[in-house]
C-alpha positions in Angstrom: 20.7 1.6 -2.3 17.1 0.7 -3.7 14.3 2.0 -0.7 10.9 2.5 -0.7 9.3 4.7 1.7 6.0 5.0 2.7 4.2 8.4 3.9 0.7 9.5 4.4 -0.4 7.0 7.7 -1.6 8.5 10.5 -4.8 8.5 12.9 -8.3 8.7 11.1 -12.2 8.4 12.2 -14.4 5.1 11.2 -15.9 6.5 7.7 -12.7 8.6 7.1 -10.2 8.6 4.2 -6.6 8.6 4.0 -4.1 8.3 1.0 -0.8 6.4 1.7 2.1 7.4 -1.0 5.3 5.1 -1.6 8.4 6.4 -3.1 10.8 4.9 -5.1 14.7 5.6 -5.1 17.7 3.7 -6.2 16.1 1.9 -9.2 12.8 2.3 -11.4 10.4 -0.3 -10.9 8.0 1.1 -13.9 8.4 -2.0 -15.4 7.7 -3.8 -12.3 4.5 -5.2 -10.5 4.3 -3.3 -7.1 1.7 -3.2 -4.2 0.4 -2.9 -1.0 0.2 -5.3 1.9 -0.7 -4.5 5.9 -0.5 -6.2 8.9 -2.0 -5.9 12.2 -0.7 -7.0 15.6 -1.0 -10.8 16.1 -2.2 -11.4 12.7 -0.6 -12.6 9.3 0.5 -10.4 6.9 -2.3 -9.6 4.1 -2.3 -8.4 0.3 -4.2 -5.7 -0.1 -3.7 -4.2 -3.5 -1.2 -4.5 -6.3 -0.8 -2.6 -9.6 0.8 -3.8 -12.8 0.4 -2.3 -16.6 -2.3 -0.9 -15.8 -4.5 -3.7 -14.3 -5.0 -3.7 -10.6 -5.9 -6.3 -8.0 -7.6 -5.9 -4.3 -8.3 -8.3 -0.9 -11.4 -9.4 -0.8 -11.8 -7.3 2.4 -10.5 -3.7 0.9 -12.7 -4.1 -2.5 -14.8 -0.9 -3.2 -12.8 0.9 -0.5 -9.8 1.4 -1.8 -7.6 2.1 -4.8 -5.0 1.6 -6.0 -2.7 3.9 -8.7 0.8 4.9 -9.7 2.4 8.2 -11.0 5.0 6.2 -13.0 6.8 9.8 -13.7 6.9 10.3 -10.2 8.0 6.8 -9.4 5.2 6.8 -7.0 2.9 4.5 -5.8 -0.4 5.7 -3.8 -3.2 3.8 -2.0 -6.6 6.2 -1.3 -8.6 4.5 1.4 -11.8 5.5 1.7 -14.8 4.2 4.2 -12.0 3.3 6.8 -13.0 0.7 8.9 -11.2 -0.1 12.4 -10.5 -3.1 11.6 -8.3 -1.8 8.7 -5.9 -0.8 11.4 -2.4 -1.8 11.1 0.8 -1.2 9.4 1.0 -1.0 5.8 4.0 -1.7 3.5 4.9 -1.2 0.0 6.2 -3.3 -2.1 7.4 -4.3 -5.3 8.5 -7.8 -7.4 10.7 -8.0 -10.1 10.3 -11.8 -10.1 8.7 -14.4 -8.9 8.7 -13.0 -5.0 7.6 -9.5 -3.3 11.8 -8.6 -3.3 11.5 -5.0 -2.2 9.9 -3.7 1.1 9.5 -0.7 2.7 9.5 -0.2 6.3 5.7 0.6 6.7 3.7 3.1 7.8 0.8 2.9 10.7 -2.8 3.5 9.8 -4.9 3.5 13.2 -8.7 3.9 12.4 -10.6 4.3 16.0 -14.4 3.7 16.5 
């Protein structure tokens, strides 16, 4: 059974950091474009970052904040979020596409930044 699984949320200050990890198991995905996305209550779900050979891709709203790597010996994906704002509150999910569609989700994890 293919999961990923998300660790690292938790409850952090306005100007504090956090790094979120996503592990792999069942299949590789090193050849595979993967990424983060979050959503908060009420609201849409948005992209945050996503990683692929190398080049990497951030929302408009995360840029300069955050970043994006991969330990592709690991099989493990990270996000470092720096500068947290609480608006960046909300659940965030890993993912990964091995076509044309996000086709592997993790359950999430819950970043809460208070004021």
């Amino acid at each position: 059974q293919v999961q990923l699984v998300e660790h690292g949320g938790g409850l952090v200050q306005a100007g504090g950091s956090l790094r979120l990890s996503c592990v792999a198991s069942g299949r590789t995905f090193i050849n595979h474009e993967m990424g983060w996305f979050r959503q908060a209550p009420g609201q849409e779900h948005e992209f945050v970052a996503r990683e692929f050979g190398g080049v990497t891709n951030y929302g408009d709203s995360v840029k300069g904040r955050f970043t994006i790597s991969r330990d592709r010996a690991k099989g493990t994906l990270y996000l470092q979020m720096n500068s947290l704002k609480p608006e960046d509150t909300a659940a965030y999910y890993c993912a990964a596409r091995t076509g044309t569609v996000w086709d592997y989700w993790g359950r999430g994890t819950q970043v809460t930044v208070s004021s």
